[in-house]
C-alpha positions in Angstrom: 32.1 0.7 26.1 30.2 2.2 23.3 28.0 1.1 20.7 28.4 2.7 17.2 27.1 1.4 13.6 29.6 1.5 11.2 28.9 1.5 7.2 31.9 1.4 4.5 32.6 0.4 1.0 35.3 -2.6 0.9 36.5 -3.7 -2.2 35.3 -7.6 -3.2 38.6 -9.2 -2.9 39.7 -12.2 -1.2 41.2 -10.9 2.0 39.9 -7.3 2.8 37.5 -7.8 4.4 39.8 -9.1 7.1 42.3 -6.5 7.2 38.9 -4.4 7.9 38.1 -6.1 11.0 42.1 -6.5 12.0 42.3 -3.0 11.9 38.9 -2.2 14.3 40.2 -4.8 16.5 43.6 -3.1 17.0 41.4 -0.7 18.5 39.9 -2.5 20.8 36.6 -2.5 19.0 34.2 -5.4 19.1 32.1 -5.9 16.5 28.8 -7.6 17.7 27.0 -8.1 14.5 27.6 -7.2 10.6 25.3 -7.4 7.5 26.9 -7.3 3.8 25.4 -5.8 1.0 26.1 -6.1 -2.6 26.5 -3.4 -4.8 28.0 -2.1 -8.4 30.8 0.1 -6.7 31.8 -2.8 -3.9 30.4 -4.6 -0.8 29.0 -2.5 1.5 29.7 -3.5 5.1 27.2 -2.9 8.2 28.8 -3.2 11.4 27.6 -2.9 15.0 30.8 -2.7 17.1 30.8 -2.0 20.8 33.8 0.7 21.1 36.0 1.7 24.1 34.5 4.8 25.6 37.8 7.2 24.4 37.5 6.1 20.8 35.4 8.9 18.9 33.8 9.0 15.7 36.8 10.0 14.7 38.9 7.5 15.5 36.6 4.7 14.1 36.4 6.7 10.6 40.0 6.7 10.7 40.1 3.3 11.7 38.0 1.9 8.7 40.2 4.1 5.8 43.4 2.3 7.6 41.6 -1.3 7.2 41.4 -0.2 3.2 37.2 0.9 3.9 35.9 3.8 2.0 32.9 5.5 1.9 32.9 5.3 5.7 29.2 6.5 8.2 29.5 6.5 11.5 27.0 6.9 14.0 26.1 6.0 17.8 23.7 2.9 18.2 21.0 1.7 21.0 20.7 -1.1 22.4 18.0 -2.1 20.8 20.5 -2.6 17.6 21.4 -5.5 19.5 18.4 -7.2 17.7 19.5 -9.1 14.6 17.9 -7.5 10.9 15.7 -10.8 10.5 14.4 -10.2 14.1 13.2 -6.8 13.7 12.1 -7.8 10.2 9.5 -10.4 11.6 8.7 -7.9 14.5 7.8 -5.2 12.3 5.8 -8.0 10.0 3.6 -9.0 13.2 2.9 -5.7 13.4 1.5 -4.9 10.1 -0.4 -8.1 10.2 -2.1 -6.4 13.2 -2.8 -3.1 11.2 -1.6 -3.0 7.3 -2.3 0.9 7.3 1.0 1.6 9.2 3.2 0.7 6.2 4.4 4.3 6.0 6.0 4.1 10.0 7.1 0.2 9.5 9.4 1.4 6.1 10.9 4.0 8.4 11.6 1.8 10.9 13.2 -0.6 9.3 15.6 1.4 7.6 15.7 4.2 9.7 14.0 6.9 6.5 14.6 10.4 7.4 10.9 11.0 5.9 8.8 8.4 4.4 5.5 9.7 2.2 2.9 8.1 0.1 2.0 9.8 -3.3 -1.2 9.2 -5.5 0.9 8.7 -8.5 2.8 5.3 -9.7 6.5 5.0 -9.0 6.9 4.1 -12.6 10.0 3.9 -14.4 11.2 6.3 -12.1 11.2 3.7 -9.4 14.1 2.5 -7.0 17.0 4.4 -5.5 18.7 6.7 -6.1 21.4 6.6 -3.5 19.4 9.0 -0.5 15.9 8.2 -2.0 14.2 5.5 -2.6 10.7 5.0 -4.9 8.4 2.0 -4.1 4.8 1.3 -6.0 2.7 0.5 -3.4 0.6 -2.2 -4.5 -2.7 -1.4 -3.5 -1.8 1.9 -5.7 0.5 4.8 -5.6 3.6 4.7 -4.3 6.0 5.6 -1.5 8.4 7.8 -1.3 11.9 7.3 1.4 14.7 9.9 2.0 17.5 9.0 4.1 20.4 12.0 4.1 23.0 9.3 5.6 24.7 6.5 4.5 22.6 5.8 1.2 20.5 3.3 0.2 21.5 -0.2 -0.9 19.7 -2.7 -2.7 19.5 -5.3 -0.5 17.4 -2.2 1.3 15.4 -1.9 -1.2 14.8 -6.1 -2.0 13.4 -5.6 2.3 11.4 -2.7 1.7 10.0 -4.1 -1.6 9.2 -7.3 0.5 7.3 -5.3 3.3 5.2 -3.2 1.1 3.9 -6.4 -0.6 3.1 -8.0 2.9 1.5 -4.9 3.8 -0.7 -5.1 0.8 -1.6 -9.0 1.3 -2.3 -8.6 4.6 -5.1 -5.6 3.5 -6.5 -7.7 0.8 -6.9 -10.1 3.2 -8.3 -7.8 5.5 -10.8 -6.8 2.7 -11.7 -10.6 2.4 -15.3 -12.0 2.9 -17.5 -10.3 5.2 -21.5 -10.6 5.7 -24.0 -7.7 5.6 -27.1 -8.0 7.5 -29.4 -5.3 5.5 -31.8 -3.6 7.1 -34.9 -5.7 6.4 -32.6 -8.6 7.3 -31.4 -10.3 4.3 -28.1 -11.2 4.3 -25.3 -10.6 1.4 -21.7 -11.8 1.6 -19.1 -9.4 -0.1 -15.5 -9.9 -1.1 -13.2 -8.5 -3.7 -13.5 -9.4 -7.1 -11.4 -11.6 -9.4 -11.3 -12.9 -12.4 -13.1 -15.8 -12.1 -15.9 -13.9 -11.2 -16.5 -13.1 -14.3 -19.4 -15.6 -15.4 -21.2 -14.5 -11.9 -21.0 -10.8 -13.0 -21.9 -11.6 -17.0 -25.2 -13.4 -15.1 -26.0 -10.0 -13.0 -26.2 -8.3 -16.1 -28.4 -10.6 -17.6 -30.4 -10.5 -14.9 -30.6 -6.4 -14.4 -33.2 -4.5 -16.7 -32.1 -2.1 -19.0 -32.9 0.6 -17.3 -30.7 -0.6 -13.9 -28.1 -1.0 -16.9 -28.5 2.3 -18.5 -27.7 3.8 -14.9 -24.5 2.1 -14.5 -23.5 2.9 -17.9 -24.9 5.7 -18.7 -24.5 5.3 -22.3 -27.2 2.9 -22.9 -28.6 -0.3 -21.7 -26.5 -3.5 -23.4 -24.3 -5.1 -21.4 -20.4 -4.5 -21.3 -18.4 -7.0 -23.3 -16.5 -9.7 -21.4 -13.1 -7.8 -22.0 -14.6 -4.6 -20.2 -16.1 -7.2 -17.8 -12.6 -8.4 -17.0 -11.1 -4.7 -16.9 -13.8 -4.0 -14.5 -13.2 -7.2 -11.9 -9.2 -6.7 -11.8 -8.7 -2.8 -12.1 -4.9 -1.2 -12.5 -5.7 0.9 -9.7 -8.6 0.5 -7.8 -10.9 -2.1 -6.1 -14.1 -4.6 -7.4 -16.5 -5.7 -4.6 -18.9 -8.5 -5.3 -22.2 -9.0 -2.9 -23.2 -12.7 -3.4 -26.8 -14.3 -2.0 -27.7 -17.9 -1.8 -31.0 -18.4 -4.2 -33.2 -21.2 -3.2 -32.5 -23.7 -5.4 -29.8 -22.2 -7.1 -27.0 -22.0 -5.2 -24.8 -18.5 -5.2 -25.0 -15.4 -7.4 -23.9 -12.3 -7.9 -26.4 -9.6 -6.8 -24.4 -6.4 -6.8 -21.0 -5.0 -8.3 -19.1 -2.0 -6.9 -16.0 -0.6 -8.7 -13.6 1.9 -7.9 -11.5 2.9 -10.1 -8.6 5.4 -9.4 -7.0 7.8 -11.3 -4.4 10.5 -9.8 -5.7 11.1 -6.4 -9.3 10.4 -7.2 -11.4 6.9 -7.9 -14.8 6.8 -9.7 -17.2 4.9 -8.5 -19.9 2.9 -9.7 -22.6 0.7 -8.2 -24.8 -1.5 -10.1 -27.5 -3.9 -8.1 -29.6 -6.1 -9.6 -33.5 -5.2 -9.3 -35.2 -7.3 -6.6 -32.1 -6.8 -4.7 -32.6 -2.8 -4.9 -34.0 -0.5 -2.2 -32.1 -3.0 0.9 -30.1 -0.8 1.7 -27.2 -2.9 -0.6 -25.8 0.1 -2.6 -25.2 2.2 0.4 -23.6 -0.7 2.2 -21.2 -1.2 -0.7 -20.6 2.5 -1.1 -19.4 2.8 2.0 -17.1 0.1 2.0 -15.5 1.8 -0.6 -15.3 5.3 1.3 -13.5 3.3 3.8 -11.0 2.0 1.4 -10.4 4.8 -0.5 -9.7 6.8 2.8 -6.9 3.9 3.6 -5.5 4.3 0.3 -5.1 7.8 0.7 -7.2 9.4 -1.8 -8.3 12.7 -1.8 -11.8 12.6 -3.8 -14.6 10.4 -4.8 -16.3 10.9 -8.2 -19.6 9.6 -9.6 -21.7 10.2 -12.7 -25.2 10.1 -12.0 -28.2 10.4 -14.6 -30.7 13.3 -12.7 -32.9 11.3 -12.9 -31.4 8.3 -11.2 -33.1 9.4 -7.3 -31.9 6.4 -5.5 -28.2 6.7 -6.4 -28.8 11.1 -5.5 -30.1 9.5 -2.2 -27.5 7.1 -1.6 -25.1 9.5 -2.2 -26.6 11.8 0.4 -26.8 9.5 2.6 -22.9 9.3 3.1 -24.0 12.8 5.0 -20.5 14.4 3.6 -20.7 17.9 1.4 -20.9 17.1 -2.2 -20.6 19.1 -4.3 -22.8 18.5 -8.0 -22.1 19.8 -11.2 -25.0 19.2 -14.1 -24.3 18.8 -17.4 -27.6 18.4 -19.7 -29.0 14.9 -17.9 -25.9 14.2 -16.5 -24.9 15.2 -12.2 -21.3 14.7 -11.4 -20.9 14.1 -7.4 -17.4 14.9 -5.8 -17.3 13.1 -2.7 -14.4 14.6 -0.3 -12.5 12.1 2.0 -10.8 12.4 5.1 -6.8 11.6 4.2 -4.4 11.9 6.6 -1.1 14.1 6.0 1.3 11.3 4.7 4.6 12.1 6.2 6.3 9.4 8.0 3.2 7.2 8.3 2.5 6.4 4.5 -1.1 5.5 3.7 -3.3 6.9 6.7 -2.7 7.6 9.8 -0.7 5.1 11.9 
């Protein structure tokens, strides 16, 4: 015996189905597990049958068009198909849980992609399938891109990939969660992503900055940002906020630094701001490279920062990365282009797997 998958159209009628199956079993063909998915031209039928050894692809197609099938893929199975769709779904959950950067290989696996590749751009309203293709916005920005040559897409195929992007994307936001930095001359900062309730803790950073640390961040002068830009800045479209939070005696917790990183095509800008007795701890280099790291998972090809020429400790910070950088100076302004190491996404989505 033989193990084949089987995909045809049947028409949604009472009764079809059945003369589907009849007709396979005439053949001797047994069929060991079948998924149903709904579409606009019919109900699409996944079959795994185990097939007497002198019954060809051939015979099975002709098989299926006598049962009233349409539409009709054939192709030999393992035995690994033997393993039910939610059992491979969880397996291939577990292991994105373990690392969220192999979303890329975990797509193709579970629907068996031809190619799977990430792209810098949003999926937009050209998102979904498109019977071979498929067109997913990753959440963590960009999107993915699946080609299958045979049988097409389905929805329910797109509801699971859908599903396993977003899981993929909790999982690394979790991943990104709380973690504590012991600086240099030992003091200790927590950092997490940003949200929106942050924003009274990041209103007092500004407050508490001088005008000149706020001028730097800015660059266009030294007020602080209004709440709305506050908010923009905490929960970007694209992008990532990191927050580094001290304990103050007597005070309780407060924001000492903000990071952004805000992406755009296949480059983010970056931004540091940290508030002055918290400066020269080696904070803003910490955070910057945080967001190097990410970045790099996301798949992005640049960095870019705006630096006043005569802001020496960012220059240094920057330097510090010890990547080549280029500068380009316009009047008192340097703009730094940061390179990152990004890994050819072809079946393994964003970064290597």
């Amino acid at each position: 015996m033989t193990l084949w998958r089987i995909r045809a159209t049947v028409d949604d009628r009472p009764g079809y189905l059945s003369v589907l199956t009849a007709s396979l079993a005439l053949r001797g063909v047994n069929i060991l597990a079948v998924q149903v998915h709904t579409t606009e031209r019919g109900a699409v039928d996944d079959f795994l049958v185990d097939a007497p050894d002198t019954l060809d692809e051939a015979g099975l197609v002709a098989a299926v068009q006598r049962g009233r099938g349409r539409d009709c893929w054939v192709a030999r199975s393992e035995a690994r198909g033997l393993a039910d769709q939610p059992t491979r779904a969880l397996g291939l959950a577990t292991r994105l849980v373990r690392d969220p950067d192999s979303t890329g290989e975990a797509l193709r696996a579970l629907l068996g992609a031809d190619a799977v590749t990430w792209r810098p751009a949003s999926a937009g309203s050209g998102g979904g399938l498109a019977d071979t293709t498929m067109l997913l916005d990753d959440p963590a920005g960009g999107s993915f891109a699946l080609r299958r040559a045979v049988p097409g897409f389905t929805p329910a195929e797109y509801a699971r990939a859908q599903a396993l992007v977003e899981l993929s994307a909790a999982v690394a936001r979790r991943a990104a969660e709380q973690v504590t930095l012991v600086l240099p001359g030992g003091a200790e900062a927590a950092v997490r992503p940003a949200t929106a309730d942050d924003l009274p803790g990041v209103a007092e950073l500004h407050e508490r900055c001088s005008a000149r640390s706020r001028h730097r961040r800015y660059l266009g002068g030294a007020a602080a940002p209004s709440p709305a830009r506050l908010r923009r800045l905490l929960e970007p479209a694209r992008g990532l906020t990191l927050l580094a939070t001290a304990g103050d005696v007597g005070s309780g917790e407060s924001v000492v630094a903000m990071a952004n990183l805000l992406a755009e095509g296949d480059e983010a800008e970056v931004a540091l701001l940290v508030r002055d007795d918290w400066q020269r701890r080696g904070l803003g280099p910490a955070l910057l490279r945080r967001l190097v790291r990410h970045a790099e998972r996301a798949g992005y090809a640049a960095l870019v920062l705006h630096v006043h020429a005569e802001n020496a400790p960012m220059l240094r910070t920057v330097r510090r990365l010890g990547r080549p950088t280029p500068a380009e100076r316009d009047g008192a302004l340097v703009t730094l282009t940061v390179p990152l190491t990004v890994g050819v996404p072809t079946v393994n989505g964003r970064g290597p797997c």
